[in-house]
Each structure stands twice: as C-alpha cells, then as structure tokens.
C-alpha positions as CSV (number, residue, x, y, z in Angstrom):
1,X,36.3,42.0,22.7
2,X,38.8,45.2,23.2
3,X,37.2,48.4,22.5
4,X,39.4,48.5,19.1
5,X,37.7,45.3,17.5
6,X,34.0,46.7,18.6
7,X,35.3,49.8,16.7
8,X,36.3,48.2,13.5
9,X,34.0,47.4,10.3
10,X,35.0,43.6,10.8
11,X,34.0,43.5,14.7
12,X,31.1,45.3,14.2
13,X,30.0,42.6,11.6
14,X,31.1,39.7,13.7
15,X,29.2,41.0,16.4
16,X,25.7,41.5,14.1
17,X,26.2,37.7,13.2
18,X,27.0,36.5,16.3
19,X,23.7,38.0,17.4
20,X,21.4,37.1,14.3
21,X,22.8,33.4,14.7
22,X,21.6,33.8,18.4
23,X,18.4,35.2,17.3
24,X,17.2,32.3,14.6
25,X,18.2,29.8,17.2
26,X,16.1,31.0,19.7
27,X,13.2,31.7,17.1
28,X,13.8,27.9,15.9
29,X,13.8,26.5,19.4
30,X,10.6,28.7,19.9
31,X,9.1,26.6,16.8
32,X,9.8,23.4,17.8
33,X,8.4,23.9,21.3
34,X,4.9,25.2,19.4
35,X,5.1,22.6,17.4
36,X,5.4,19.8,19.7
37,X,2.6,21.8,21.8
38,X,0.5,21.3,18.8
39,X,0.9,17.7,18.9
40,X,0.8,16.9,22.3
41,X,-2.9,16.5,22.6
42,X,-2.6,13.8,19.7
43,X,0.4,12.0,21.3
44,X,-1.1,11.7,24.6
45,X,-4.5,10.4,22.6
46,X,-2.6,7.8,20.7
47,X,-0.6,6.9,23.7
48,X,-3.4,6.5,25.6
49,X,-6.0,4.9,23.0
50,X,-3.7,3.0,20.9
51,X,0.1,2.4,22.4
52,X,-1.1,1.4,26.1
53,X,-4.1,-0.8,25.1
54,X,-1.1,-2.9,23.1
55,X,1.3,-2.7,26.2
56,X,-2.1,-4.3,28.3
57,X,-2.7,-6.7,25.0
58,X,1.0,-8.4,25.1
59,X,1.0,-8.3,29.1
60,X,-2.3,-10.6,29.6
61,X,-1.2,-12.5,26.7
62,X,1.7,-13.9,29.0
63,X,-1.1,-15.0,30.9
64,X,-4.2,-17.2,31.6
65,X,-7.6,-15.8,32.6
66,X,-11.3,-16.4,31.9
67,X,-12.7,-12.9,33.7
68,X,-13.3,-14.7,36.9
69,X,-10.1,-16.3,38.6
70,X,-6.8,-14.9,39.5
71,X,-4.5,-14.7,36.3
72,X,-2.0,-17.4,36.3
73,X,1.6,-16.8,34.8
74,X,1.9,-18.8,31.7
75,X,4.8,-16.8,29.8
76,X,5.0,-17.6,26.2
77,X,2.8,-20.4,26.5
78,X,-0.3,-18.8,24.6
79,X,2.0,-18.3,21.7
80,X,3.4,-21.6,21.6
81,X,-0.4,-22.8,21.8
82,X,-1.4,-20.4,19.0
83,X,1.2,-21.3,16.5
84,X,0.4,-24.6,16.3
85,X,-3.3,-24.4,16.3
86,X,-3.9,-26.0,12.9
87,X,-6.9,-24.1,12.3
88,X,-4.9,-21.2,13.0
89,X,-1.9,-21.7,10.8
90,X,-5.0,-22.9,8.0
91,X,-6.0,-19.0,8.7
92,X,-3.0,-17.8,8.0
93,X,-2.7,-19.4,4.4
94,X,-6.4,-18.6,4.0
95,X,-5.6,-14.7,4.1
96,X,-1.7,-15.3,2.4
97,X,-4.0,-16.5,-0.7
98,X,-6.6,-14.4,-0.4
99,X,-3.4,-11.8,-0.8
100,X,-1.7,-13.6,-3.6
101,X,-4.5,-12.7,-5.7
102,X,-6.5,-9.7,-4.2
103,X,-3.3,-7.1,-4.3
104,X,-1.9,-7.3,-7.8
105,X,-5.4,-7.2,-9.2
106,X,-5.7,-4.0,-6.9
107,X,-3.0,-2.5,-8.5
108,X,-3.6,-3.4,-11.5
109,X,-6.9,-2.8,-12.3
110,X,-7.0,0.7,-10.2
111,X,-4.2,1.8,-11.9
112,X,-5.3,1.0,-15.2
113,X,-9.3,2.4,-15.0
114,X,-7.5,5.8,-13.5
115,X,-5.4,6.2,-15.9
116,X,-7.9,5.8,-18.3
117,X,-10.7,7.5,-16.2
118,X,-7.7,10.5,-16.1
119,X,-8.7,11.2,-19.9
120,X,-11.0,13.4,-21.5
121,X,-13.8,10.6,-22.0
122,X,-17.6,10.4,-22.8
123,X,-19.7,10.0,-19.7
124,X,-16.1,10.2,-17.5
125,X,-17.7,11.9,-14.6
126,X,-20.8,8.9,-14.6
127,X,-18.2,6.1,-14.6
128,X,-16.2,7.4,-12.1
129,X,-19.1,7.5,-9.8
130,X,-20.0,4.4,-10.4
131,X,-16.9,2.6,-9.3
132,X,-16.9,4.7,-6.2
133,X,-20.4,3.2,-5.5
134,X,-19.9,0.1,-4.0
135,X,-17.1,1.3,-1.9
136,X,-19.4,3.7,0.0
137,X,-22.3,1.1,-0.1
138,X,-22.7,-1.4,2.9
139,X,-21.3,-4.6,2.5
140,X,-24.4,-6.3,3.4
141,X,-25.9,-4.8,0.3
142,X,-23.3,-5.3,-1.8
143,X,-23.0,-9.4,-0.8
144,X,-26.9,-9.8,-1.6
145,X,-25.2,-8.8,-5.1
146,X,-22.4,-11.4,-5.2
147,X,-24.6,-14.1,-3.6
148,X,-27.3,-13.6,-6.8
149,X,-24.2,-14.2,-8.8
150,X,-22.2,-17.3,-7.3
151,X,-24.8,-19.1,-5.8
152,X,-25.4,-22.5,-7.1
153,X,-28.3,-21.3,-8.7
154,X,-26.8,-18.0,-9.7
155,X,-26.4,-15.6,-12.5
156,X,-22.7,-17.1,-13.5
157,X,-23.9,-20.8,-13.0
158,X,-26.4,-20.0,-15.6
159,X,-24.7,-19.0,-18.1
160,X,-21.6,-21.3,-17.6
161,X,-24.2,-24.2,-17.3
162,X,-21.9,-27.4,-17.6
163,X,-18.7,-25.8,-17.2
164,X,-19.9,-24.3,-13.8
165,X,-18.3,-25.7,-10.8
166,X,-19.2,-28.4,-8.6
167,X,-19.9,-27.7,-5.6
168,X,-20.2,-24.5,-6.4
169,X,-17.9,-21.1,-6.1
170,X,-19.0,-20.3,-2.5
171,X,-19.6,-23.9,-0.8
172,X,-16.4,-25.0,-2.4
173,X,-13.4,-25.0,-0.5
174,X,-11.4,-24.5,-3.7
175,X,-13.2,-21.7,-5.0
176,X,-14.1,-19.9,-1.6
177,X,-11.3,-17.8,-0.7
178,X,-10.5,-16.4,-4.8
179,X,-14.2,-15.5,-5.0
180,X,-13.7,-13.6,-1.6
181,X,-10.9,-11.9,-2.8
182,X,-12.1,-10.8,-6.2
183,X,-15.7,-9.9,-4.4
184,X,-13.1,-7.3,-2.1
185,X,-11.1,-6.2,-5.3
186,X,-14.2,-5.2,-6.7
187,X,-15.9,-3.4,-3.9
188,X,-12.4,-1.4,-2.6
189,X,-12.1,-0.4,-6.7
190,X,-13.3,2.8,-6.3
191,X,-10.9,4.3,-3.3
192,X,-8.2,3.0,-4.8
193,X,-8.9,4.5,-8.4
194,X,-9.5,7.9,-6.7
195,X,-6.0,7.7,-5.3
196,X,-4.5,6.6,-8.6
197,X,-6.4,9.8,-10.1
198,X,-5.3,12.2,-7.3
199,X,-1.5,11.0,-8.3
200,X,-1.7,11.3,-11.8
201,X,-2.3,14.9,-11.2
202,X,1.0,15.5,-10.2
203,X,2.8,13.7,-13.2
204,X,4.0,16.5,-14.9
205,X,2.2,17.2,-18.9
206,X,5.5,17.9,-19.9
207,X,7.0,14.4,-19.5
208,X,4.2,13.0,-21.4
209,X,5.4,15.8,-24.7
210,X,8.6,14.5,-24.3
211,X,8.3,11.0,-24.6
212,X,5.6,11.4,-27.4
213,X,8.7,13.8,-29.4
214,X,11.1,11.2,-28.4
215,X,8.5,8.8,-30.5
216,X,7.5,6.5,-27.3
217,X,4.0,4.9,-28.0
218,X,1.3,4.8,-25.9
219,X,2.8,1.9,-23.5
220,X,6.0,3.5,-23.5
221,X,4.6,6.2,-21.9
222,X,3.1,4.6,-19.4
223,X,5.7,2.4,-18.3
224,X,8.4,5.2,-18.0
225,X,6.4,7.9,-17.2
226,X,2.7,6.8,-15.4
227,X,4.1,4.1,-13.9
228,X,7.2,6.2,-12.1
229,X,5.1,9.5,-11.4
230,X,2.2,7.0,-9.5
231,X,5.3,5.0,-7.2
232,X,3.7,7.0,-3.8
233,X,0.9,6.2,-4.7
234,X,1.3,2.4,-5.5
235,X,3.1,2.1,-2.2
236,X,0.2,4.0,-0.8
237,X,-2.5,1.5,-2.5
238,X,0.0,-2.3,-1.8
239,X,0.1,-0.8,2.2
240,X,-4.0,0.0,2.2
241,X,-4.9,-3.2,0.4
242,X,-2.4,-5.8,2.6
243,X,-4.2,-4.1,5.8
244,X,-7.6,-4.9,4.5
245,X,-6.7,-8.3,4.0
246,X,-4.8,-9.2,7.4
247,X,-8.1,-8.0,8.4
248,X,-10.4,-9.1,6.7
249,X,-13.7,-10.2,8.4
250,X,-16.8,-9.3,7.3
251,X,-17.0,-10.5,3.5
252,X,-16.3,-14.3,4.6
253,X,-18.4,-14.1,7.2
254,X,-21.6,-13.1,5.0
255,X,-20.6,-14.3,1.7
256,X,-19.5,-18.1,3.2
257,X,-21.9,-18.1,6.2
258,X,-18.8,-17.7,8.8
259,X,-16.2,-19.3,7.2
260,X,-17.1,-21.8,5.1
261,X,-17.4,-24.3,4.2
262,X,-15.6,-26.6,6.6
263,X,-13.3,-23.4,7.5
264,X,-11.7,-22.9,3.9
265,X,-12.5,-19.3,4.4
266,X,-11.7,-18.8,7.9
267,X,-9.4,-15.9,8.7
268,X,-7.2,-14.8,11.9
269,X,-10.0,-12.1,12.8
270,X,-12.7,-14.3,11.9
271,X,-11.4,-17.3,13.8
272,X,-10.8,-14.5,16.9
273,X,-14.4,-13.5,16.6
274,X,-15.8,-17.3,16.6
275,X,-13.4,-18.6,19.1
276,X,-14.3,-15.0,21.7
277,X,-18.1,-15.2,21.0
C-alpha cells in the first residue's frame, strides 16, 4: 500500500476492515477450538463406551466362539443363521405388532390428556401426578397391578363374565402381545404427557385468538394450531416410544412368564437374554 492510499480517508478504512475481518476470524477460530475442548471429554467417553464396544460387537459377530476355543472365521455366517431363525423372525413380528398398536395410542392419548391437562382444570395438579405415577413406579409393582386385572380370574374377566376370552388375555397367544402393549402405553403415559405439556408452552396464545376471531371451533384449533405447534414434540415422543419397543424386555417377561405362552410374546432382547443365559 503506497504511503498515498494509507493517507487517504478510503485506505485508512480499508485498512481498519481488513484488520477487524482479521480480528473476528481469529476470535471465531478461538471459539471453535474452546468449544470442541469442551466436548472432547464427551467424545472420547462415547467413543470409548459406546462407538468401540459396537466396532468389537460387529467384529466377533463375523466370528464363532464359546469363551474357550480359538475364534474361528465364519464371515456373514451368523447373520445368515440369525435371519432365518424362525423364532427369530417370530420376534420380529412380535415387537412390529406390539408397535402397530402401542405408538399411535402413545400419541394419541398423550397428546390428548396434555392438552387437556394444559387447561385451567379442577384438581389439574392431582391428575397430572397421577399419570406420572406409574412411570416412576417399578415395573414389578406395576405388573402385580395388570396381572390382578387380566388373569383368568381377574378383575376384567369378572366383569366381562361370558364374553371374556378363552384362554385368557395373558396365556393367549392372540391376546398376549396387544395386552403387553397397552400395559406399556399405559405405564410410559405420564413422560410422554409431560413432554406434550412442556411443548404446548411454546404454542404461542396468540394463534389460539386468532383462530377463535377467525370463528374456528374447538377442533379447528387443535388441528391447525395444537397439532402444528407440538410437531417437535411428536417426533420427539414416535422416536422415544419405537426405542422402547425394539427394546422391549421386561413387561413380557413378568407379565407372560418369559415369553409366553409358547413364545407369542417373545421379543429380539428377550429371545437374546434366554438364548445367552
């Protein structure tokens, strides 16, 4: 730069931006070096608890061992084995219906009780509690519950009386895996309602004044505004609940007596505990 341009308004300027451009990229670099020294101890723990335990997982699935003799190459061998295990695939389409009907009733119901929970109601802060309770309660507890109901001598039976089933809901291969699932809907209620009420904070009143001005009804409402404001949330709540049941475990185990009956309840992480113990 000639001693002219340093001189001039216009250099002088150039120069100051040249120098604060310099200056926010080496305070932006300096950013996101802290930041990624933040998260550094958390990478490394993931890597080392979660991303290298599934390396080792796929690796000794290529081949076979029992704990005492050499490993012995199989390649995809397991797989091929796996896949057509019949009781396997059966697994599969155990938790597939336990899905069909445990995830819209998820949805449903917790988004319907928040919303309604979300008002100024009598007694709101009691019932709010208790559909949080059996969420926080042991499962063990809560199954002594469902077994007094759908045993064959149970609370439903009774007042059913002929129209009950036969065999009954949880020794029935037909009935097993839909009592299961509604068992889970009702127990995991409660999270999922406090998400659904932690979202609906966020829906802006005002959309709710417009649509009421613009005449929409109650339904209206919550179609084009509850249901639009809560998407996160929903996508939140179908994620948590198809987790649960792709592992699902414990509630066929203690409500069918490990699987039952004849395996009509049997799941992938069940059948991996039975087939590993």
């Amino acid at each position: 730069m000639t001693e002219a341009t340093r001189s001039s308004p216009s250099g002088y300027r150039a120069t100051s931006e040249a120098s604060a451009s310099r200056a926010l990229l080496v305070r932006a670099r300096d950013v996101r070096l802290g930041g990624w020294l933040f998260v550094l101890p958390a990478l490394a723990a993931y890597g080392l608890f979660v991303l290298w335990p599934i390396v080792q997982t796929f690796k000794y699935s290529l081949y076979r061992w029992d704990g005492v003799a050499p490993a012995e190459w199989v390649g995809l061998d397991n797989f091929k084995t796996v896949l057509t295990d019949p009781a396997v695939l059966a697994s599969f389409l155990h938790v597939g219906i336990f899905l069909i009907i445990n995830v819209p009733l998820t949805v449903a119901f917790s988004l319907g009780l928040a919303v309604a929970l979300n008002r100024a109601l009598t007694l709101r802060t009691f019932f709010r509690a208790a559909y949080y309770v059996p969420y926080v309660t042991a499962s063990v507890a809560v199954v002594a519950v469902w077994l007094f109901l759908f045993r064959s001598d149970g609370l439903v039976n009774q007042i059913l009386g002929p129209l009950a089933p036969d065999p009954s809901w949880l020794v029935s291969s037909t009935w097993a895996m839909p009592i299961i699932a509604l068992f889970v809907t009702w127990k995991q209620l409660g999270f999922f309602i406090l998400l659904y009420l932690a979202a609906l904070q966020n829906v802006p009143k005002e959309l709710y004044e417009s649509a009421s001005v613009d005449g929409a009804g109650a339904w209206r409402s919550f179609r084009s505004v509850t249901v639009p404001g809560v998407r996160p949330a929903t996508a939140l709540v179908l994620l948590l609940a198809i987790i649960t049941g792709a592992n699902l475990f414990t509630e066929p185990y203690l409500l069918t007596g490990g699987g039952g009956p004849d395996g009509a309840s049997t799941t992938p992480v069940l059948l991996m505990y039975q087939l590993g113990s």
